[in-house]
C-alpha positions in Angstrom: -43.5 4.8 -100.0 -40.2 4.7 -98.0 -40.2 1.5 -95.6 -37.4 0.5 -93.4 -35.9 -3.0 -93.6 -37.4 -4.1 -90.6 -40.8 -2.5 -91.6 -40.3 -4.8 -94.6 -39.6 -7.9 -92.8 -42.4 -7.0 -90.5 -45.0 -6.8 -93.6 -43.1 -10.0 -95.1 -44.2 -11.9 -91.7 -47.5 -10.3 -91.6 -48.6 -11.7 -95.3 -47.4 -15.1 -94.4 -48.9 -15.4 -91.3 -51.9 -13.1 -90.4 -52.8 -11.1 -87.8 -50.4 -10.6 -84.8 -49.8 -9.0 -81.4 -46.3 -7.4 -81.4 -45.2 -10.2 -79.0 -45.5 -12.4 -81.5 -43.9 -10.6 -83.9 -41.2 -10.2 -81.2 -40.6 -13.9 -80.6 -40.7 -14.4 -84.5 -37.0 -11.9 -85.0 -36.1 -12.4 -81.7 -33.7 -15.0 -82.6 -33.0 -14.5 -86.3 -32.7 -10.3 -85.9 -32.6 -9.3 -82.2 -33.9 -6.0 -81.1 -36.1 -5.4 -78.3 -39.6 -5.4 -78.6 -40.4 -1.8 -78.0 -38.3 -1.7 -81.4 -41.1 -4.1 -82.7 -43.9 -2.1 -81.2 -42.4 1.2 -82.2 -42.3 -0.6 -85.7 -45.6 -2.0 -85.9 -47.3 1.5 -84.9 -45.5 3.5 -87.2 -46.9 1.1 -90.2 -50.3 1.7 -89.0 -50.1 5.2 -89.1 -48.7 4.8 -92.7 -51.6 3.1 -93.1 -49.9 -0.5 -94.0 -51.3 -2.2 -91.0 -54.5 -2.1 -89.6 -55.1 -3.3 -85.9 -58.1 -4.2 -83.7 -57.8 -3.8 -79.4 -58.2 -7.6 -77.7 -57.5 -7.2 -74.4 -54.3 -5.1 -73.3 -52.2 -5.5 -76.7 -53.0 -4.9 -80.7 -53.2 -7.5 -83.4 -52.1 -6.4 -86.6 -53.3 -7.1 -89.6 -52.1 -5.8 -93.3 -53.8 -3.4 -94.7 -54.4 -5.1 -98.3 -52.5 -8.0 -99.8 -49.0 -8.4 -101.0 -50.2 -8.1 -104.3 -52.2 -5.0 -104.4 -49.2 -3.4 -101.8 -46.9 -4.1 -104.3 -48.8 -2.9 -107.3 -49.2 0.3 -105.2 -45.1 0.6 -104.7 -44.5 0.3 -108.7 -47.8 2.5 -109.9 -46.5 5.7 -107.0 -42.6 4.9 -108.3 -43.9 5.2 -111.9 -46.1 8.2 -111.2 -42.7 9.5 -109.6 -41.6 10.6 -113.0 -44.1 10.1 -115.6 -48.0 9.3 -115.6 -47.2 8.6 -119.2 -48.5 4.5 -119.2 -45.6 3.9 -121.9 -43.1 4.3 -119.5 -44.7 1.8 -117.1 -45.4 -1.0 -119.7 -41.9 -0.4 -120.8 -40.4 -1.0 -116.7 -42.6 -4.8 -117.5 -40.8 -5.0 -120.4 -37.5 -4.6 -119.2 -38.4 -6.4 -115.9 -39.9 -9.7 -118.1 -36.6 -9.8 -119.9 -35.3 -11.8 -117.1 -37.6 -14.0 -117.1 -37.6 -17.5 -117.4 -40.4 -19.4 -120.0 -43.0 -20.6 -117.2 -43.2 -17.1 -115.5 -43.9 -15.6 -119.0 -46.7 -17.7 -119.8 -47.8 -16.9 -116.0 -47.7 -13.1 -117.2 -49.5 -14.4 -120.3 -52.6 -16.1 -118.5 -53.1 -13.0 -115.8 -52.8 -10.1 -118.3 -56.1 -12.8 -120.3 -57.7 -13.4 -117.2 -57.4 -9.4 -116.7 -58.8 -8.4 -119.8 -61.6 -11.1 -119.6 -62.9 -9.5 -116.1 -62.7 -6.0 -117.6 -64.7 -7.3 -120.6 -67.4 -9.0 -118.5 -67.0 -6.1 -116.4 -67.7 -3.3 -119.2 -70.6 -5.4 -120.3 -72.5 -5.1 -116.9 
């Protein structure tokens, strides 16, 4: 998955503020970025055909919408980087490993609870 930067700022503004025409998106980097907003539309359609954004007609523009959460697009991004070089699951425990190293205590426990609260719902799950 190869995004621009602005196709990343453009997702980063999306998560943390919903659905948007490219006018709005416009008037959001307008006066932090620049750029025109045939940049922005140009932008904004070539995540949707990447398949980052969806979008739904109302009236003569598109609102945009991500396609799944920050969350889930990120695990994607690490799981197709992994997959890059190895579908060996070693390797990719071993990236956390390295990555939690820098860590600070409260984020560690935060790992803690969601790798618990991930095995719990694949317990409960299994036992359906």
């Amino acid at each position: 998955m190869n995004l621009g930067e602005l196709e990343k700022l453009v997702l980063n503004y999306l998560w943390s503020t919903g659905a948007a025409d490219a006018k709005r998106v416009h008037d959001h980097f307008k006066t932090t970025r620049g750029g025109s907003l045939n940049t922005i539309q140009s932008t904004l359609d070539r995540l949707h055909k990447k398949k980052f954004l969806t979008r739904e007609k109302q009236g003569h523009a598109f609102s945009y919408s991500p396609a799944m959460e920050k969350k889930a697009f990120i695990g994607a991004l690490i799981k197709a980087a992994t997959q890059d070089f190895s579908t060996d699951h070693d390797h990719l425990l071993s990236a956390f490993v390295t990555l939690s190293a820098d860590l600070d205590e409260a984020h560690l426990d935060r790992l803690e609870a969601l790798i618990k609260d991930s095995r719990q719902k694949k317990t409960q799950g299994d036992e359906k």
